[in-house]
C-alpha positions in Angstrom: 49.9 81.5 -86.8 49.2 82.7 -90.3 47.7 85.9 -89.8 50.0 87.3 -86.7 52.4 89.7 -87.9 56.4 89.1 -88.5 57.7 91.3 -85.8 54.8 89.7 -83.2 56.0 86.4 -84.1 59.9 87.3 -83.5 58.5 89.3 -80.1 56.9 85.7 -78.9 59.4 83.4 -80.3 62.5 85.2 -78.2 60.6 85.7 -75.4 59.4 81.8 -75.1 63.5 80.9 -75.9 64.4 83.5 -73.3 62.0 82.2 -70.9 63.1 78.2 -71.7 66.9 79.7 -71.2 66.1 81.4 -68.1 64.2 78.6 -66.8 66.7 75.8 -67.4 69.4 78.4 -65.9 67.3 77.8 -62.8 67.1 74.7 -62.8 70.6 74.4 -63.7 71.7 76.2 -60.7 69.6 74.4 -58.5 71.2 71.1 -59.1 74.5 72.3 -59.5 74.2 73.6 -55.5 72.9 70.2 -54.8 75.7 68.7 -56.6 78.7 70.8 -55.1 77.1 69.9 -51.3 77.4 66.4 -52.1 80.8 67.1 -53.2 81.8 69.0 -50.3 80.6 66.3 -47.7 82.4 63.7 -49.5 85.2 65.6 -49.5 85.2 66.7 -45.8 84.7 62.5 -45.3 88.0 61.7 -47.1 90.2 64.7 -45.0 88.5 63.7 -41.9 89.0 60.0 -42.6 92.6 60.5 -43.3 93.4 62.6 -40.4 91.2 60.4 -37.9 93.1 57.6 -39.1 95.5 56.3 -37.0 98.4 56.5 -40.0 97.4 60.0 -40.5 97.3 61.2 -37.0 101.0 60.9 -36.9 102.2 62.8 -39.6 105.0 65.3 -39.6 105.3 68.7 -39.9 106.0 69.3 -43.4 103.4 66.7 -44.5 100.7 67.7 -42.4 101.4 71.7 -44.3 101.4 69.8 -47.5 98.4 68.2 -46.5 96.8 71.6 -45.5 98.0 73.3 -48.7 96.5 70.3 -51.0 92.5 70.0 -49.6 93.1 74.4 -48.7 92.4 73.7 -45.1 93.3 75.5 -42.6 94.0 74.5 -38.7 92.8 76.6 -36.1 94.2 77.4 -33.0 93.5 76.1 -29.6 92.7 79.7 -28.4 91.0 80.4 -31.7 89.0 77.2 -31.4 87.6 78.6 -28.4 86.0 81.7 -29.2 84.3 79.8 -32.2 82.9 77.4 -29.9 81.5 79.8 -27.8 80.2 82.0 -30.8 76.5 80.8 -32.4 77.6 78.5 -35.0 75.2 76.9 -37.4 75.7 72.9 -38.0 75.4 71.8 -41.8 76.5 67.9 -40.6 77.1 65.6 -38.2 78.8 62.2 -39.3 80.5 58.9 -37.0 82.5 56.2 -38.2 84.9 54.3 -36.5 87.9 56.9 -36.9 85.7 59.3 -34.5 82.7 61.7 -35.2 82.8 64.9 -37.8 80.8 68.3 -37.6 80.7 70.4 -40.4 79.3 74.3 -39.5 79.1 78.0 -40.2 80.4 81.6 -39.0 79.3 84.1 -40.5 80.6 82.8 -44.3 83.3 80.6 -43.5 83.0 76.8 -43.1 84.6 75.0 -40.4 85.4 70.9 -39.6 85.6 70.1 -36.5 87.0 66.6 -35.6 87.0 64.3 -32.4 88.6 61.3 -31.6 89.6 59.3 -28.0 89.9 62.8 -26.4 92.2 64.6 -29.2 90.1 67.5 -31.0 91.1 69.4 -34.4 89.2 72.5 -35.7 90.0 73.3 -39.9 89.0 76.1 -41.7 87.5 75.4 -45.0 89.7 77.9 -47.4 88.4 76.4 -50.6 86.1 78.7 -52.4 82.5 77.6 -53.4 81.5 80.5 -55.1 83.3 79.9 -58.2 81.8 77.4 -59.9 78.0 79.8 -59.2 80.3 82.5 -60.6 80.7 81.3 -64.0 77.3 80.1 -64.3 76.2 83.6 -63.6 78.6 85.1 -66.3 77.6 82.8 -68.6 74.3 82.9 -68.8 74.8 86.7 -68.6 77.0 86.2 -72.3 73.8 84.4 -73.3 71.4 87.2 -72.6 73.6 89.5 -74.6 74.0 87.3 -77.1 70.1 87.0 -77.3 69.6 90.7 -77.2 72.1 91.8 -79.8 70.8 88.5 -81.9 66.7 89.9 -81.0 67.9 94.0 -81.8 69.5 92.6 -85.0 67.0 91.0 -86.2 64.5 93.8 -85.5 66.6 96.6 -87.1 66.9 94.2 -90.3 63.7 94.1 -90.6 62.2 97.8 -89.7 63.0 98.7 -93.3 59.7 96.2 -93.9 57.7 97.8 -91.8 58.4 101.2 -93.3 57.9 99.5 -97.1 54.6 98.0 -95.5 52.9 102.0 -94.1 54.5 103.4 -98.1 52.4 100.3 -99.8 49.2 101.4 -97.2 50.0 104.9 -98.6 49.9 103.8 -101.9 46.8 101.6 -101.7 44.8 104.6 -100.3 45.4 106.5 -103.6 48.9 108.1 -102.8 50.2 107.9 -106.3 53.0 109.7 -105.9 54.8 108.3 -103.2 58.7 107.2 -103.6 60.3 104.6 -102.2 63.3 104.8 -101.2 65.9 101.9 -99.8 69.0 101.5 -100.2 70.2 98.3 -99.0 71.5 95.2 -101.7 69.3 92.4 -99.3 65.9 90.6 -100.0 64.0 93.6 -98.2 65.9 95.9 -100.4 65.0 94.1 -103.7 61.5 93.9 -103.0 61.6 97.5 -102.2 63.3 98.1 -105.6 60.6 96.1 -107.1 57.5 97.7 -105.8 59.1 100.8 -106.6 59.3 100.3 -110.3 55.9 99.0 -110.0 54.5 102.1 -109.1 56.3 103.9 -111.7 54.7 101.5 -114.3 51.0 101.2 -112.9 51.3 105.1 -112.9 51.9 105.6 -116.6 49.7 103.0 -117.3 46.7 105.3 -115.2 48.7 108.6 -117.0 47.8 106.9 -120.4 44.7 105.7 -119.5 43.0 108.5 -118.1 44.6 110.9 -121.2 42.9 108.2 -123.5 39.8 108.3 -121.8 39.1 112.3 -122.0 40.6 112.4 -125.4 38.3 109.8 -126.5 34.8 111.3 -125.0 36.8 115.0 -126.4 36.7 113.5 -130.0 33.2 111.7 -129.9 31.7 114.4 -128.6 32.0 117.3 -131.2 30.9 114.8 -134.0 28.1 113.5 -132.0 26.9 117.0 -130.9 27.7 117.8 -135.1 25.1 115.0 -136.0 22.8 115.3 -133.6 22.1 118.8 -135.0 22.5 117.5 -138.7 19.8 115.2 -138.1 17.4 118.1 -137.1 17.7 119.4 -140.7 16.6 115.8 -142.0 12.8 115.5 -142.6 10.9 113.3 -139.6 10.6 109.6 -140.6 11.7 106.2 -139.7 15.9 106.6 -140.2 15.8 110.0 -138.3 14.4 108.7 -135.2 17.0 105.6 -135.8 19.4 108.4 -135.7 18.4 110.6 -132.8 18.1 107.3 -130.6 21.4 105.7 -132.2 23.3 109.5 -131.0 22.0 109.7 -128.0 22.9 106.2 -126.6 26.2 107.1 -127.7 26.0 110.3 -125.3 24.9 107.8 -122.5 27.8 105.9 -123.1 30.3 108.4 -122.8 28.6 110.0 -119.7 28.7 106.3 -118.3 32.3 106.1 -118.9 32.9 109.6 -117.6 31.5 108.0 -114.5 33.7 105.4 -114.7 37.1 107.2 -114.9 35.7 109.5 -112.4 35.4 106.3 -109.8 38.2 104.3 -110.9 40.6 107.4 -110.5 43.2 106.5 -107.4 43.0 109.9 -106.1 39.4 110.4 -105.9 37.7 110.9 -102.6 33.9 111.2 -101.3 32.9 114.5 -100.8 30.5 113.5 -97.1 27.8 115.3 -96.1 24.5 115.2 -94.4 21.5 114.8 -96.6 17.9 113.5 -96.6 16.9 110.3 -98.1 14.3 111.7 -100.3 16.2 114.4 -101.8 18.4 111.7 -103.0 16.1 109.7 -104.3 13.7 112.6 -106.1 17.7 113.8 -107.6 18.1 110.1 -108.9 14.8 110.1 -110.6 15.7 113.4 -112.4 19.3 111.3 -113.6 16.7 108.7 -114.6 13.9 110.8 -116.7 11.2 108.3 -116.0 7.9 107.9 -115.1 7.3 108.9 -111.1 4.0 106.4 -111.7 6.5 103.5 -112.6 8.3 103.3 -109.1 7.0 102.9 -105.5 9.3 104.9 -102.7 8.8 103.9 -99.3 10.9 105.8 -96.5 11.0 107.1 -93.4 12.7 110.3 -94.3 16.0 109.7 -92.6 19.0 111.8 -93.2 22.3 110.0 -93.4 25.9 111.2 -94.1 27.3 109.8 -97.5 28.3 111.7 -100.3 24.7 112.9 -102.5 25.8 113.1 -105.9 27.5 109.1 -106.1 24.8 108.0 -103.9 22.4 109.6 -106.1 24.5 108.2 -109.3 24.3 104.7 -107.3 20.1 104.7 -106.9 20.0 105.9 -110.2 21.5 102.9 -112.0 19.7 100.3 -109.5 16.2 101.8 -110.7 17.5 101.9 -114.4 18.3 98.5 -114.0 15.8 97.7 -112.1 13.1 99.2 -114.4 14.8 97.4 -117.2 14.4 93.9 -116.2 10.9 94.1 -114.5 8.2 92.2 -116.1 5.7 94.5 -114.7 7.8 97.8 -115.9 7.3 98.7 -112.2 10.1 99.0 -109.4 10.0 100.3 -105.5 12.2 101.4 -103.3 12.7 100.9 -99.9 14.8 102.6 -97.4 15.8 103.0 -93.6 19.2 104.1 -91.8 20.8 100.6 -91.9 20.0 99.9 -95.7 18.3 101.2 -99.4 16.4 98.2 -101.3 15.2 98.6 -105.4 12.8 95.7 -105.5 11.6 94.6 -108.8 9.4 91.4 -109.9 11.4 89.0 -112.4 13.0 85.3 -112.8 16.2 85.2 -110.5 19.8 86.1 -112.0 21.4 83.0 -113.9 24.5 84.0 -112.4 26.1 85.0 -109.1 26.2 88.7 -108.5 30.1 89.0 -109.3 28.9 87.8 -112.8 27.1 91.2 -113.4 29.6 93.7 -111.4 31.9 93.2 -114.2 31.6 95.9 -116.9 29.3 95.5 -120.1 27.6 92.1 -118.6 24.0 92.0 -119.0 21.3 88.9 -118.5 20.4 88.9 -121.8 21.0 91.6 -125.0 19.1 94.6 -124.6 18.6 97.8 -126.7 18.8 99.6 -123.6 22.3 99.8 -121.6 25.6 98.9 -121.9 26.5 96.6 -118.9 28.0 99.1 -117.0 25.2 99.8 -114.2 26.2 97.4 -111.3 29.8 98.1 -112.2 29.4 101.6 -111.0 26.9 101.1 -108.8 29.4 98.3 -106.9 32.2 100.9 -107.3 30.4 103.8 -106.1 29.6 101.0 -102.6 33.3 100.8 -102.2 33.7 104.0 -101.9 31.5 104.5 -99.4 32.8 101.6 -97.7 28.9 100.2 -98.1 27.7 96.4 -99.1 26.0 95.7 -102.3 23.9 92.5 -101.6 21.3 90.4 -104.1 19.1 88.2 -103.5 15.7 86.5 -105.2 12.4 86.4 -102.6 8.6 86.0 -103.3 9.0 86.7 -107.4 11.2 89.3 -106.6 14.7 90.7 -107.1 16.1 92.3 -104.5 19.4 94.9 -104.4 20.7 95.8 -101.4 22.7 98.7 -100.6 24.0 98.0 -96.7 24.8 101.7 -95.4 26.0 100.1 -92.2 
């Protein structure tokens, strides 16, 4: 029941409510025919008990027509009597006592009594109308279906403005920054509306200001980092000026690791996909890298698969740096295959789980080298291709994953 939608839950609900309704209408009909035949015999016992009756047999004129008028009988006629004898009359029931014997039966629609007793016959038409009664059953349940359906279309048209709020919140998770939401109406759907709304409007000046912060920033630090780093080339070799070029150019890392992440964090940003061979992507990753060829083992089987080259390649990249990193033998390999890409390096397992580490500037432990910011991109670069980064320790080993499928 949790995860089925609103409107399937209202679809199911009326429907079981209509079926209950429609079922107990049924019903109700059924044992309200049952319940007017047992009236209608009992009634046809009391006027044929009263005009079998001695007392009543000898009634006059303008009794026996009030009599008539009051249980809306009618006599029949000798002549008349005739012809519905002889015409193929269907017998409902038969009844004695000891004022003479009764026969209830049909022509065509009508009803007819028929009474005998000591030779003197009397045929009555039954005037009263049995249809009433199934009449306003019928219109009543009718009102209740209408009532149901302008209840069920009410309901439905109060809430379509959710569904529409729920396909512009879709739109907006899938990096659709500026979409507008527009609604109207004063109710709870209305305020939410209102409320998401000005949401947007604040998450995108916070993303305005961010991402006009971030270039700023790597703007600024890169003329006087580009400044020193050819200052330093005037200073004589030694000690401090190595301390200097290394100290510059992790600070050139850093900003093209944050360039990277802006770049992947960006709402708008999409993959560009294309076809490409496994080994090309791994030789480009190793030229990211700038390391030894010697220090990493590449097993493939020279598939191509369809992702987009350049994150992919960013992705390898930062597995093998890390990888590279935190290897006691200063030796990693890669292994790869159309389902997934492993960077397999020997070392003591993680202390923490994975989600520890895919945080930005987490390390193991306090390293010269890095910033904390490789399995955060690499994990962002995975959602973006809609893969699976998985870890796990085996044999000695650590073991990331990269599920392509």
């Amino acid at each position: 029941m949790r995860n089925i939608s609103v409107s399937a839950f209202i679809n199911t609900l009326f429907i079981l409510v209509f079926s209950l309704v429609i079922t107990a209408l049924f019903l109700f009909m059924s044992w309200d025919k049952e319940r007017q035949q047992i009236d209608q015999i009992n009634r046809y016992k009391l006027i044929s008990n009263l005009l079998l009756s001695t007392a009543k047999l000898k009634l006059t004129e303008e009794k026996e027509k009030k009599f008539y008028q009051d249980f809306e009988m009618r006599p029949v006629s000798a002549d008349e009597s005739k012809l519905l004898l002889l015409a193929n009359a269907t017998i409902l029931f038969e009844s004695e006592s000891v004022y003479g014997t009764m026969q209830i039966f049909t022509i065509s629609k009508n009803k007819y009594m028929y009474l005998q007793r000591f030779g003197y016959s009397l045929m009555l038409q039954d005037k009263q109308s049995t249809n009433t009664r199934t009449t306003i059953t019928i219109l009543i349940a009718l009102l209740i279906a209408a009532l149901f359906l302008f209840l069920y279309v009410g309901i439905m048209k109060k809430l379509s403005p959710l569904k529409k709020l729920q396909l512009q919140i879709e739109e907006f998770a899938h990096g659709n920054m500026d979409i507008k939401i527009n609604q109207r109406s004063t109710d709870e759907i209305g305020k939410i509306a209102k409320s998401f709304d000005d949401a947007i409007h604040y998450i995108r000046s916070l993303l305005d200001s961010k991402n006009l912060f971030m270039r700023n920033m790597m703007h600024e630090l890169k003329t006087p980092i580009t400044r020193g780093r050819i200052a330093i080339e005037m200073v004589e070799d030694g000690s401090s000026k190595e301390m200097l070029i290394r100290a510059f150019e992790r600070m050139n890392e850093l900003i093209g690791e944050l360039a990277h992440v802006e770049r992947l964090t960006t709402q708008g940003f999409q993959p560009q996909i294309t076809e490409s061979n496994i080994d090309d992507i791994i030789k480009g990753a190793i030229t990211l890298l700038l390391c030894d060829k010697n220090k990493l083992t590449i097993t493939t089987e020279h598939e191509r698969i369809t992702t987009d080259t350049k994150l992919l390649t960013l992705a390898i990249k930062n597995l093998l740096d890390n990888a590279l990193k935190y290897s006691e033998d200063d030796h990693a390999s890669i292994v790869t295959n159309t389902i997934n890409i492993k960077v397999i390096s020997k070392g003591k397992s993680l202390e923490h789980p994975l989600e520890y580490y895919l945080e930005p500037f987490t390390q193991e432990e306090k390293r010269n080298a890095g910033f904390g910011l490789g399995l955060y991109i690499v994990n962002n670069i995975a959602s973006r291709l809609h893969y699976n980064l998985n870890y796990y320790h085996k044999n000695g080993h650590n073991i990331f994953e990269l599920k392509l499928k």
